[in-house]
Structures are given as structure tokens and as C-alpha cells.
LUMTI-224901 format. One record per residue (C-alpha): residue number from 1; residue in one letter; x, y, z. Coordinates in steps of 0.2 Angstrom, whole numbers, plus 5000, padded with zeros to 4 digits. Example, Ala and Ser with C-alpha at 12.3 -4.5 7.8 and 13.67 -1.06 7.14 Angstrom:
BEGIN
1, a, 5062, 4978, 5039 $
2, s, 5068, 4995, 5036 $
//
This chain:
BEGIN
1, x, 5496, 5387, 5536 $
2, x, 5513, 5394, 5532 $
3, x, 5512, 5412, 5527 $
4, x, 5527, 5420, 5514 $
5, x, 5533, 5437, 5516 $
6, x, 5527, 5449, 5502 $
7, x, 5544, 5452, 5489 $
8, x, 5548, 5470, 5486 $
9, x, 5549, 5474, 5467 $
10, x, 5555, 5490, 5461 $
11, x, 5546, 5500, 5445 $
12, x, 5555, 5501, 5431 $
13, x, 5567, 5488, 5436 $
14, x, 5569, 5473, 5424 $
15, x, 5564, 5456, 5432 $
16, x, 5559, 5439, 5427 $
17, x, 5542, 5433, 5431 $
18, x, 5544, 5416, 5434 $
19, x, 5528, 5402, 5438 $
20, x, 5526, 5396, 5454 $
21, x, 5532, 5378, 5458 $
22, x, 5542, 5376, 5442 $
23, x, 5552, 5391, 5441 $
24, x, 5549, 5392, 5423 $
25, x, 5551, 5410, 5414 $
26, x, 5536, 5419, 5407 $
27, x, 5542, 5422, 5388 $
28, x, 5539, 5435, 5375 $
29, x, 5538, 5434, 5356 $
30, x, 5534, 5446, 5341 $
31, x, 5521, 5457, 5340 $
32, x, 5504, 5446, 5341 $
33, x, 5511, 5432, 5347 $
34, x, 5505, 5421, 5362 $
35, x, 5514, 5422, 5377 $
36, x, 5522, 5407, 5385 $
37, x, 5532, 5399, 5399 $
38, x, 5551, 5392, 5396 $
39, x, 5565, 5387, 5403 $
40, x, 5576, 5404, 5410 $
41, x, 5590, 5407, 5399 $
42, x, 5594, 5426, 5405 $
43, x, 5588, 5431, 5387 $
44, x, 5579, 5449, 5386 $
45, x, 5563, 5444, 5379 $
46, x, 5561, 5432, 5398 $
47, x, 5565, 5450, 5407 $
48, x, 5550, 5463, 5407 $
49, x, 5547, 5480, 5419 $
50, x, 5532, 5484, 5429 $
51, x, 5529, 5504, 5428 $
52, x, 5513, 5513, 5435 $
53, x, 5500, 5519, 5424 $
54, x, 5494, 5538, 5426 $
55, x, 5479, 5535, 5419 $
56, x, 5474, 5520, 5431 $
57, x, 5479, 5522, 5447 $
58, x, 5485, 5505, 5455 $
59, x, 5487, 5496, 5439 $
60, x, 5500, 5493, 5430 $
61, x, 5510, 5491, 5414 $
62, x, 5520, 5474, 5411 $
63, x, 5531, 5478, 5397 $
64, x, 5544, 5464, 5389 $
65, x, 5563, 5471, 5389 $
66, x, 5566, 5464, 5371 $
67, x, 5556, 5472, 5361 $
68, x, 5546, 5488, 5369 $
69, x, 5530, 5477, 5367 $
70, x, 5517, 5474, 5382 $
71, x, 5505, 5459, 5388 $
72, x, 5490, 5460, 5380 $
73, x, 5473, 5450, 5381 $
74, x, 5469, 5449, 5362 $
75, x, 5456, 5456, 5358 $
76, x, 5450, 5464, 5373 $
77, x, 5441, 5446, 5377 $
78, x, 5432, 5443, 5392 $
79, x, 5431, 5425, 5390 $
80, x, 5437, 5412, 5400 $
81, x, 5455, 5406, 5390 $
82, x, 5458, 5422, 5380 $
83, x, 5475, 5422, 5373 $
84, x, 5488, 5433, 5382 $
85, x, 5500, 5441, 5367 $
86, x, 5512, 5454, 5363 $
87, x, 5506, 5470, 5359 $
88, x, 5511, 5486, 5358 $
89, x, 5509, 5498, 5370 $
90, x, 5489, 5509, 5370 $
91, x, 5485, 5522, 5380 $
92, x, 5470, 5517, 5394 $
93, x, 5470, 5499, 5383 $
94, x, 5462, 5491, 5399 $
95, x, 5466, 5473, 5393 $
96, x, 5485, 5480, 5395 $
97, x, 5483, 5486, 5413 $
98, x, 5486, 5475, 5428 $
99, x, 5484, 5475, 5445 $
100, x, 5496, 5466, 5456 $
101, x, 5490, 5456, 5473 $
102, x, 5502, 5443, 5484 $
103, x, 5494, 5429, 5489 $
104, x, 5501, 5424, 5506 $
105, x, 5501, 5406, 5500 $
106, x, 5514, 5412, 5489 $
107, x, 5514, 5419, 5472 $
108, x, 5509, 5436, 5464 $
109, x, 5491, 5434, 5454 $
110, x, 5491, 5448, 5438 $
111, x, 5475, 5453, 5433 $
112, x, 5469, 5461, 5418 $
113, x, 5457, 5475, 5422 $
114, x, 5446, 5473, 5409 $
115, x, 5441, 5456, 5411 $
116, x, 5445, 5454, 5432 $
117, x, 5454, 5437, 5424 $
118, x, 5470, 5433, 5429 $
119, x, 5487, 5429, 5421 $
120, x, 5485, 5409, 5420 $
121, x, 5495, 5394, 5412 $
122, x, 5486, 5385, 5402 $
123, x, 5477, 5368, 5406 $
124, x, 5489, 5371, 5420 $
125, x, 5502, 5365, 5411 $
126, x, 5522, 5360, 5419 $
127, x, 5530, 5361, 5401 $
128, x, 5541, 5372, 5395 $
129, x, 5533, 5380, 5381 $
130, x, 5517, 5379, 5388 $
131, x, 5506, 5394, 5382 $
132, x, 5498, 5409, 5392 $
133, x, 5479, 5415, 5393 $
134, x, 5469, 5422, 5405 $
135, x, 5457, 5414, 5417 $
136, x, 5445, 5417, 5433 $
137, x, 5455, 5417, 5446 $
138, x, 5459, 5400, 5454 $
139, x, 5473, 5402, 5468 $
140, x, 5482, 5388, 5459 $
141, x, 5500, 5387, 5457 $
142, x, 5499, 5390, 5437 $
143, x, 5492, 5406, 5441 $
144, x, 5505, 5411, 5456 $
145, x, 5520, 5419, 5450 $
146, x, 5538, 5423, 5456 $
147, x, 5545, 5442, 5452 $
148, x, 5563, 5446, 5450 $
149, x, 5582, 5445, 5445 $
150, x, 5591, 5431, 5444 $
151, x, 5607, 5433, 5457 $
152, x, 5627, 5432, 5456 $
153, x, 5643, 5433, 5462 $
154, x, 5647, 5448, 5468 $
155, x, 5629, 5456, 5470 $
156, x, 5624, 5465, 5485 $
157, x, 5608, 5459, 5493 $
158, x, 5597, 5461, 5507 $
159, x, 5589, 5447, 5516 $
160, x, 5572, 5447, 5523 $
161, x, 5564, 5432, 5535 $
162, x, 5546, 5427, 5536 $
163, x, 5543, 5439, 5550 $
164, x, 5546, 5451, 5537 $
165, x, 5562, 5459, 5545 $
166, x, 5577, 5461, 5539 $
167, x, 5592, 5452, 5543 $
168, x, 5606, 5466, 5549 $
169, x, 5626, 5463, 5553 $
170, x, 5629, 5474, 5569 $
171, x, 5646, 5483, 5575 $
172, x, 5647, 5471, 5589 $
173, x, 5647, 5456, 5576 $
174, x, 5633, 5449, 5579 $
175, x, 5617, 5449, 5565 $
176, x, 5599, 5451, 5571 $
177, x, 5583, 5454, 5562 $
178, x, 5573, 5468, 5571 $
179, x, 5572, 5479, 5557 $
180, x, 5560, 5485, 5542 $
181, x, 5573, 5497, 5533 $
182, x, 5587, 5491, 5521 $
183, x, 5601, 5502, 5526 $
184, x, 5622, 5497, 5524 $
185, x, 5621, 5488, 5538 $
186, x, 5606, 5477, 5530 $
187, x, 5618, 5473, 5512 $
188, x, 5628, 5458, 5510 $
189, x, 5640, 5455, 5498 $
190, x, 5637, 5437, 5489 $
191, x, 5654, 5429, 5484 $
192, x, 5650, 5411, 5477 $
193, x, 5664, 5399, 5483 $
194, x, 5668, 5390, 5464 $
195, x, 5669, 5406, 5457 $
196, x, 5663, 5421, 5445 $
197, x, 5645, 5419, 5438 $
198, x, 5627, 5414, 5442 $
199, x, 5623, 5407, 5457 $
200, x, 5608, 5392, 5458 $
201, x, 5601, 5382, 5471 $
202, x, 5614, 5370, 5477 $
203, x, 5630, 5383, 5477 $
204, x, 5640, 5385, 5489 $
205, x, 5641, 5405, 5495 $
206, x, 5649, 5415, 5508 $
207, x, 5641, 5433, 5513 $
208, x, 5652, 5448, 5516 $
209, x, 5645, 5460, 5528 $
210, x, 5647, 5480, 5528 $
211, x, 5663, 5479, 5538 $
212, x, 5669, 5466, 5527 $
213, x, 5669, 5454, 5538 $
214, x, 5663, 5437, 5533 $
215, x, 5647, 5428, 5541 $
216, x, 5655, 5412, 5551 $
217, x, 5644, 5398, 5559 $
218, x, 5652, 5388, 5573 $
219, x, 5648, 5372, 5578 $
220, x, 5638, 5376, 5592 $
221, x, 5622, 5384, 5581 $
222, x, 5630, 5402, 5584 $
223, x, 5630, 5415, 5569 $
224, x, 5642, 5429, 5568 $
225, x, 5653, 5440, 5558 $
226, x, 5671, 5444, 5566 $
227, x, 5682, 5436, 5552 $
228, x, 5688, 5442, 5536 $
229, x, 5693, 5427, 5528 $
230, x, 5682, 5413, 5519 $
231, x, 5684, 5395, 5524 $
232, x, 5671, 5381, 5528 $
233, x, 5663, 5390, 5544 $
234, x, 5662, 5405, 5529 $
235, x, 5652, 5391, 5519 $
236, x, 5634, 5391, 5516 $
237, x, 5622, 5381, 5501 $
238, x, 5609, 5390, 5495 $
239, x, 5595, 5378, 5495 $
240, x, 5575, 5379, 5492 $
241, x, 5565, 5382, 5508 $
242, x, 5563, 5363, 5512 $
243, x, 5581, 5361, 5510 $
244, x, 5582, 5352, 5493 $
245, x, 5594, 5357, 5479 $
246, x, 5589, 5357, 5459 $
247, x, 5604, 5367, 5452 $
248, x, 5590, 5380, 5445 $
249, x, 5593, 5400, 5447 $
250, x, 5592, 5409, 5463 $
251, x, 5584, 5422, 5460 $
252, x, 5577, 5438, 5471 $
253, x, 5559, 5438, 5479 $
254, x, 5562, 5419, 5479 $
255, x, 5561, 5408, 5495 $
256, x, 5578, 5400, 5499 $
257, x, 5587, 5394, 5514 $
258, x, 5606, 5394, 5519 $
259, x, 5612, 5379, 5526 $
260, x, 5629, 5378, 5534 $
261, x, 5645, 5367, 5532 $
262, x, 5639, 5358, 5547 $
263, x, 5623, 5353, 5540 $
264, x, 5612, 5366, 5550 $
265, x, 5601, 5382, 5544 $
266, x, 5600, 5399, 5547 $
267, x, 5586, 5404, 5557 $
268, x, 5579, 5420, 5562 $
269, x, 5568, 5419, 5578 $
270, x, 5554, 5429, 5583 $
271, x, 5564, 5438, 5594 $
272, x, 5576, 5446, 5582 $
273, x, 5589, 5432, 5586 $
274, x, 5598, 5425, 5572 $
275, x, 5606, 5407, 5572 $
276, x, 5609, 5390, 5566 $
277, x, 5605, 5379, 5579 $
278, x, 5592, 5367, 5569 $
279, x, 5595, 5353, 5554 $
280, x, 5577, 5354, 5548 $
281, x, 5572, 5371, 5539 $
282, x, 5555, 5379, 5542 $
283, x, 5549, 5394, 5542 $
284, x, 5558, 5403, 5552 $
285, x, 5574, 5395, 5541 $
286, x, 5565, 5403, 5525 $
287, x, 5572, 5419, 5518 $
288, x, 5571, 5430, 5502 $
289, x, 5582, 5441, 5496 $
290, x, 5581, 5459, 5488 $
291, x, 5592, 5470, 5479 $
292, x, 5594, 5486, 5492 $
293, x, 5588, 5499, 5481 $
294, x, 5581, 5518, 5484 $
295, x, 5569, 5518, 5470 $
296, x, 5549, 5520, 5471 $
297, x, 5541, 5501, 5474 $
298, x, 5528, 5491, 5463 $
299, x, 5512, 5494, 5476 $
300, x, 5504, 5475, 5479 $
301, x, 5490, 5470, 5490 $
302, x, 5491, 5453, 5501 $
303, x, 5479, 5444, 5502 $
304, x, 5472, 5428, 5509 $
305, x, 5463, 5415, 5498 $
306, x, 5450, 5408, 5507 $
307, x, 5448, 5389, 5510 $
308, x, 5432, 5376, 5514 $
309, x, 5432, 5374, 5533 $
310, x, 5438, 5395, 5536 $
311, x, 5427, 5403, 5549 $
312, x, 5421, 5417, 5539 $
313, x, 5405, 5431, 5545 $
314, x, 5393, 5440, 5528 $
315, x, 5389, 5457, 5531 $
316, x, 5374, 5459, 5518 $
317, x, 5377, 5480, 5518 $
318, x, 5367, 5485, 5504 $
319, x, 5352, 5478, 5492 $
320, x, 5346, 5485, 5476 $
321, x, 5330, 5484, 5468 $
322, x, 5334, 5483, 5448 $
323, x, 5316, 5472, 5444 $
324, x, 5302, 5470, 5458 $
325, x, 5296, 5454, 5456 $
326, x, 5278, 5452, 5447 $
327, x, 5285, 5451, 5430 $
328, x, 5275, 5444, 5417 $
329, x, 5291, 5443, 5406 $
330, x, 5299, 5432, 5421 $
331, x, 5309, 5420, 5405 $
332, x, 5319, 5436, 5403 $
333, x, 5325, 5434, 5419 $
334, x, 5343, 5425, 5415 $
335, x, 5346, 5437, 5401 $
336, x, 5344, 5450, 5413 $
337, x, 5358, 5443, 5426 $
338, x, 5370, 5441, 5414 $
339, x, 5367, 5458, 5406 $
340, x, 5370, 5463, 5426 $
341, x, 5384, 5454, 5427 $
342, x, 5393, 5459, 5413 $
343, x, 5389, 5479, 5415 $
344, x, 5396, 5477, 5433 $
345, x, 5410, 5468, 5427 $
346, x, 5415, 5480, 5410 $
347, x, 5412, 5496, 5417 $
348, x, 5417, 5494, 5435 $
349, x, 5433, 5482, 5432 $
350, x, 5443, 5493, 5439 $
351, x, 5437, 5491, 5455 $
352, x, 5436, 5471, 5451 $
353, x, 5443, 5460, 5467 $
354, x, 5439, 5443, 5462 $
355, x, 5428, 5437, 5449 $
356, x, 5425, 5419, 5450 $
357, x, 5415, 5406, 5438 $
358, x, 5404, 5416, 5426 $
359, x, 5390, 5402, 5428 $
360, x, 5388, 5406, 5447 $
361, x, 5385, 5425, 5440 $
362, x, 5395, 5433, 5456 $
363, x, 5405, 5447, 5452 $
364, x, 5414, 5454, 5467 $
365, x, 5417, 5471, 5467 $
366, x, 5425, 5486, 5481 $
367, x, 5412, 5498, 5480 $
368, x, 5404, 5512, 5492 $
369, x, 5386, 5511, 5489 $
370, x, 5375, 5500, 5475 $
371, x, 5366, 5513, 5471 $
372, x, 5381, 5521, 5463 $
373, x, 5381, 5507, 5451 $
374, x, 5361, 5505, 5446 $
375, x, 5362, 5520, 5435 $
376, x, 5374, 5508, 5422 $
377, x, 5364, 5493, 5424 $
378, x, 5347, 5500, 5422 $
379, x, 5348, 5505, 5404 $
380, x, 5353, 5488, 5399 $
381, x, 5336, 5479, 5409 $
382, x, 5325, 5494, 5407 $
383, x, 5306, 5485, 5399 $
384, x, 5314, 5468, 5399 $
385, x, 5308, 5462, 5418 $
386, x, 5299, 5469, 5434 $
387, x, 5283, 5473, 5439 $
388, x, 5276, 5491, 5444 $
389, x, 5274, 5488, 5462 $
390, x, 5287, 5489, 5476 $
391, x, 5293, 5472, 5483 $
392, x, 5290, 5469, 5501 $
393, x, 5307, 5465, 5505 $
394, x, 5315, 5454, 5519 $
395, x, 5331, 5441, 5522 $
396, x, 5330, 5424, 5526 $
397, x, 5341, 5412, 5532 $
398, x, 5336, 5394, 5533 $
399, x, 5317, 5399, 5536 $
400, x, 5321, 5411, 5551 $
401, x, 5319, 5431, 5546 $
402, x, 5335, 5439, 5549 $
403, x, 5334, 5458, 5544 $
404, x, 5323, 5470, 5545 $
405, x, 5316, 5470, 5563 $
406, x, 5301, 5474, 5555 $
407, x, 5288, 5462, 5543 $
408, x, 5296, 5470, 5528 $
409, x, 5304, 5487, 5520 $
410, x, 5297, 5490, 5504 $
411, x, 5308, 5493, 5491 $
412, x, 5305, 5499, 5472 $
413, x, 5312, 5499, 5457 $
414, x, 5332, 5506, 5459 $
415, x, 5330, 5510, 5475 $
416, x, 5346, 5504, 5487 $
417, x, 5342, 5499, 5505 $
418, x, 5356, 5499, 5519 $
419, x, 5352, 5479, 5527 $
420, x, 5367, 5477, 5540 $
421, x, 5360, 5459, 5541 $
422, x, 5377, 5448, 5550 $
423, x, 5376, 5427, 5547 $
424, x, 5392, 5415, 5548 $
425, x, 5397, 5404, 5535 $
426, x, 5396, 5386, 5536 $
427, x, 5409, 5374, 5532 $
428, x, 5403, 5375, 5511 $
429, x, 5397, 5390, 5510 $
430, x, 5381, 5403, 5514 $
431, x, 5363, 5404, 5507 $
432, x, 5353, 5418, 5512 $
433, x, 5334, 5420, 5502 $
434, x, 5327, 5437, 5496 $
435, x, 5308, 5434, 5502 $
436, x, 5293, 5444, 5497 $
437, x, 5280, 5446, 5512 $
438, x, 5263, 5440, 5505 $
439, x, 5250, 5440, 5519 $
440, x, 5238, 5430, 5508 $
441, x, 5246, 5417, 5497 $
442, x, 5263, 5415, 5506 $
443, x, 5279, 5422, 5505 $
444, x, 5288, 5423, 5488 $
445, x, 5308, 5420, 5483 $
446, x, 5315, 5435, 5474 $
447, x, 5330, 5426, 5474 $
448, x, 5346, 5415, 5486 $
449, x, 5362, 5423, 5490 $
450, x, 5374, 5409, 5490 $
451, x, 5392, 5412, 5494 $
452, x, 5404, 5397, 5493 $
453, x, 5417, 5397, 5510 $
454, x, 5433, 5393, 5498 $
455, x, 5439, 5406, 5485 $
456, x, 5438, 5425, 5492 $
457, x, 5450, 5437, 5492 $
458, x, 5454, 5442, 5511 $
459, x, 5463, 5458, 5512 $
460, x, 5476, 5454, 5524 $
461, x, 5478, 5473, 5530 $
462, x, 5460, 5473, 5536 $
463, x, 5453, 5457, 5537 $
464, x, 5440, 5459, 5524 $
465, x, 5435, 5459, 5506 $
466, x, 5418, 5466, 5496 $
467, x, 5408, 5459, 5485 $
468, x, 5394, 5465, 5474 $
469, x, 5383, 5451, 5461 $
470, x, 5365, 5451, 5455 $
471, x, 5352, 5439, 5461 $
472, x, 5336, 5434, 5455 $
473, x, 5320, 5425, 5454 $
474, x, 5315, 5418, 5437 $
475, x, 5298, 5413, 5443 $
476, x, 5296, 5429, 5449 $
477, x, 5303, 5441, 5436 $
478, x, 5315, 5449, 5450 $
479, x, 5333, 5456, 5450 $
480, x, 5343, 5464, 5465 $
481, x, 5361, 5469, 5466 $
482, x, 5367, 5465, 5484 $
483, x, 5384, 5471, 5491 $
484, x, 5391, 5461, 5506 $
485, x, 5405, 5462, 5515 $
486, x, 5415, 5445, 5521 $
487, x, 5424, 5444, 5537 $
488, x, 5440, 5431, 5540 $
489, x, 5438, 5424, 5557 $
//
């Protein structure tokens, strides 16, 4: 799997937001209208800024640069497909505050806080024009997005390789890429070889250093900067990472490679070394390109978005008791979960990861302990389920006891238990039962923890992600709340 350097954005900043794959633009209207996709024309109402909210840490505010107005989920909807429309701008309107996370697939996913859903094109939808809504998060391409300016001549860029460092033109003439910071050294001057305007994939550039020299690639695959004139060893095309050309905008924060006049690429090695030795680009032929700014950054996590097959490890850290099972009102059951689920998801949606399908009634959560939480779901259950009498509580994973080393720990109504029970994933997924100890009749299911392998949100920096849903036992009249911790690898 080919990994791609998170983008720099810059608050306040204007910037196209642009869908992944297609390149097309993310489009504003009037005041309540739906928001759409279109072909880029470099008009305002296809540029927006993203500024921080005060009120909501690590959320924040997209705003159109045409008319003042700001993505909106209508409504406040929490259904799947909501429309996404123009609105203007509320104070802790949590449908208008967004959190950003980079995929390292590609693509920057904007979720809505209030609903955990993400920024989505509809019916996933290649057609300009095509409208915007919100939906749970997939990792498809229609809701992966591209974030920044489009580029021309004369600009002053910075370029960044998938390594993540950035590509620097030294006093001995030679460029390298060992660095993190953007300094003069690290800006280049694009002059586009036809002349004044936009560049697109497919132009021909050449790259004015600090010094103002000019890069140069020779024949033999050696890259360098000595000359201060631009002729065909001067010349490079600015082609997509696989080294097609579509006569679309280049834009910054979007991958591109440099092919030279003799048909090879620009390559940064591992090393710090930087060349044009090979005629097939790859990753380490893949750029992106900044605007070297001093200005305070757009905070974005990375994530990785698990797959079927990944070798994952559950943590099961915490259960809750919300119903002990011996219900005689055991129907309620289902309208319980989804009160559950919806509680968890309205009033702690800021701390929303990942929701997936409402139907599989997991929301995933970052929390610190579940019994922080029991105090807002408990209200909404209270008289609806659960019997009087603590539930003799143990795990289970394909019939062989996994937590505690005891028979059982009793567990009562709201009371949180620490489990610290540890079981891989399989190639699908995990199922782990809630049982009941019963030394008469048999042991009873209060309820199956079942996580899929594909679809979670690995926090690159640490390696993990949290997750918080309910589980239950119809038959029995139980609920829990159960907060887990998955592990990539």
C-alpha cells in the first residue's frame, strides 16, 4: 500500500477543495442551497477558508469566499444523505463545525460533528454538478478531498516528497531532501515555458532556485542547479503521479511528478538524494507542492483506514452495565440500543472517530472511561429494561472464557468494570459474547461484540483507535456500553 504525505493547509487561506480522482471543485450557492461539485473555473464561490472555531477546539469552520456563507448540514439532520447547504454562519451550530483527518490512502475526510457523517458526493456520483450530502464514513473516493490553490507562473512553491521532506537547492548546487522546514533555500520559483498564466498537468516548467539558478537535468539522471539560463535540460512537464497528463489544474496539496526533457522523473531517495535516473514514476517520483508561508496551520489527524485481511489486536478496556439482564420488558430491548446509540452519538459527537452503518448500532468514540458517559444514557432507558439483580459477567470468545481469571465479576446496573481482555482479529472481523454465569440452567448471552476487520480509523501517530457502542441481549432484557481499544499490527 502506497502511503501519501499529509498537505500543509494554512487557516484563513482561501483554497479549493477539490474531490478526489476527478479533480472536480466543491461549489457554493445562495443562502440554502445544496452544495455541489463542478468543473474548476477559479470563480470565488469554488474557493472557501478553513479558520478554527474557539468554541470547539479541533473543529473547524469551512466558509465559501463569495458569499460569507458556511457549509451547513440542513436541518441539523443526523440521517444518512442529509443535504449539505449554504448557510450562514451560528455560533456552536455543531452541524457547521468540522473536523479534518488525512487518510493516508489520500484525501482529506470533513466530518460534521453533529452527526460524526462525513462530507460525501452523492450516489458517488463523477458528474459535474453532482450534489453534496453527508454520509457515514466509507473511505471511498467521493468522500476524499483535495485542499488547495490552484498554481502559476511566477509562484513561489516548496516541494515536499513522499518521505515527507522537503526538496532544498544547496550552495554547492546540488538539491537534497533531508529537511522538514521551508526556509529560502526550500522556495522555488515556477516560470511556465509557454508563458504568463495557469499552469495544468501537462505544461512544461522550469524552477528557479534561491540563487537564481535554474534546476538542470543532464542526461546521465544527475539533478542540479548551476545555470541561470532556461533551455531543454531547464525543462520539466508537470504530470500526475503515474505520469499521465489531462490538461486539468495543478494545484497545491496535489500529487504530481516532474518529468524531464529526456523522458525521466525526479526522484527523491530515502537517503536525502535527489535525481532523475528512472522513466517510470513511483513513489518516490511523487511530490506535492506548498505555498512557503509563516502563518498558523489547519491541525489534521492521519489516519489509516483499515482493510479485510489487516492484522489487527481488541483491547476490551471497559464494560458498562445500563440494563442487567432478567428483563421482563426484554421487546424494549432494540428501542433501548438505539436510544444508546443515538445519546452517545448527539451528546458526545465531538469526540466522534468514526461512526459506521447505523443498523450495526456501533458508534465509535475517544473516551476515557464509560462510566463518564452512563449518566447521559441512563435517563433516556431508565424503567424501560433490566432486571434488579447484578449480572454475573464474563467474556467469551468462540466458547473458551477469556476475561476474568475468575468464574465471574458481578456487575450491577451503571456500574463500569475495567476488562483489559486482549483477542486478534480474524481475516472478517471479531465476535466476542457477554455471558451470564448460570450454575443451574446454563450460561446466558447478554449480548456479541462483533467488530468487522475493514473500516476503522487507525491513528497513524500511535497506531490505534477507540471505540465505544452498546450491546445487548433481546431475549434477555440486557444492555452494556463497552469501550475497546484496536490495535494495527
Amino acid at each position: 500500500m502506497e502511503e501519501f504525505v499529509k498537505p500543509i493547509l494554512y487557516r484563513g487561506q482561501p483554497v479549493a477543495i477539490l474531490a478526489y480522482g476527478t479533480n472536480l471543485a466543491l461549489t457554493g450557492g445562495g443562502k440554502g442551497g445544496q452544495v455541489s461539485v463542478d468543473n474548476y473555473s477559479g470563480a470565488d464561490n469554488q474557493h472557501w477558508t478553513i479558520n478554527p472555531l474557539p468554541e470547539a477546539k479541533g473543529f473547524y469552520r469551512v466558509t465559501n469566499a463569495a458569499t460569507g456563507l458556511v457549509l451547513d448540514v440542513s436541518g441539523v439532520s443526523q440521517e444518512d444523505g442529509a443535504t449539505v447547504h449554504m448557510w450562514d454562519r451560528l455560533i456552536d451550530q455543531r452541524n457547521q463545525q468540522i473536523h479534518l483527518r488525512w487518510n493516508i490512502d489520500g484525501g482529506f475526510l470533513l466530518r460534521f460533528r453533529h452527526s460524526g457523517q462525513v462530507l460525501d458526493i452523492k450516489g458517488g456520483s463523477t458528474a459535474a454538478g453532482a450534489k453534496i450530502i453527508q454520509w457515514p464514513a466509507h473511505g471511498g473516493e467521493n468522500q476524499r478531498w483535495l485542499i488547495g490553490d490552484a498554481l502559476s507562473a511566477f509562484e513561489r512553491i516548496a516541494l515536499t516528497s513522499c518521505h515527507g521532506k522537503t526538496v532544498s537547492a544547496w550552495d554547492d548546487g546540488t538539491l537534497r531532501n533531508q529537511v522538514e522546514h521551508m526556509q529560502v533555500w526550500e522556495t522555488f520559483k515556477i516560470h511556465r515555458v509557454a508563458g504568463v498564466g495557469p499552469v495544468k498537468f501537462g505544461d512544461t516548467i522550469a524552477l528557479e532556485c534561491h540563487d537564481g539558478t535554474f534546476v538542470s537535468a543532464s542526461p546521465g539522471g544527475e539533478l542540479s542547479h548551476t545555470v541561470t539560463h532556461i533551455k531543454s535540460w531547464e525543462h520539466f512537464t508537470v504530470t500526475r503521479p503515474d505520469g499521465s497528463v489531462d490538461g486539468k489544474r495543478w494545484f497545491t496539496g496535489t500529487p504530481f511528478a516532474l518529468r524531464t526533457t529526456h523522458g525521466t522523473y525526479v526522484m527523491a531517495a530515502s537517503d536525502g538524494a535527489v535525481s532523475c535516473p528512472v522513466t517510470t514514476p513511483k513513489s518516490w517520483e511523487r511530490f506535492i507542492a506548498t505555498w512557503p508561508m509563516d502563518q498558523d496551520r489547519v491541525d489534521a489527524d492521519t489516519i489509516y483506514r483499515t482493510r479485510k485481511g489487516d492484522k489487527l489486536r481488541l483491547k476490551i478496556a471497559q464494560v458498562t452495565c445500563v440494563a442487567p439482564g432478567g428483563s421482563t420488558d426484554s421487546g424494549n430491548v432494540p428501542k433501548v440500543m438505539d436510544k444508546i446509540a443515538w445519546k452517545l452519538s448527539n451528546e458526545l459527537a465531538d469526540l466522534i472517530l468514526n461512526p459506521i452503518t447505523q443498523a450495526s448500532l456501533l458508534i465509535q468514540l475517544q473516551v476515557a472511561t464509560l462510566s463518564d458517559m452512563y449518566d447521559l444514557v441512563a435517563s433516556t432507558v431508565s424503567g424501560l429494561i433490566g432486571g434488579s439483580d447484578p449480572d454475573q459477567l464474563y467474556l467469551s470468545k468462540g466458547g473458551s472464557k477469556i476475561w476474568p481469571g475468575g468464574k465471574y465479576t458481578e456487575v450491577a446496573r451503571g456500574q463500569t468494570v475495567s476488562a483489559s481482555a486482549m483477542v486478534d482479529f480474524g481475516a472478517d472481523g471479531v465476535w466476542v459474547d457477554l455471558m451470564e454465569y448460570d450454575s443451574g440452567s446454563g450460561d446466558d448471552k447478554l449480548g456479541t461484540i462483533y467488530l468487522p476487520t475493514a473500516g476503522h480509523e487507525i491513528d497513524v501517530g500511535d497506531g490505534k483507535c477507540y471505540e465505544t457502542f452498546p450491546v445487548g441481549n433481546p431475549d434477555e432484557g440486557s444492555a452494556y456500553m463497552v469501550s475497546c481499544v484496536i490495535y494495527r499490527g
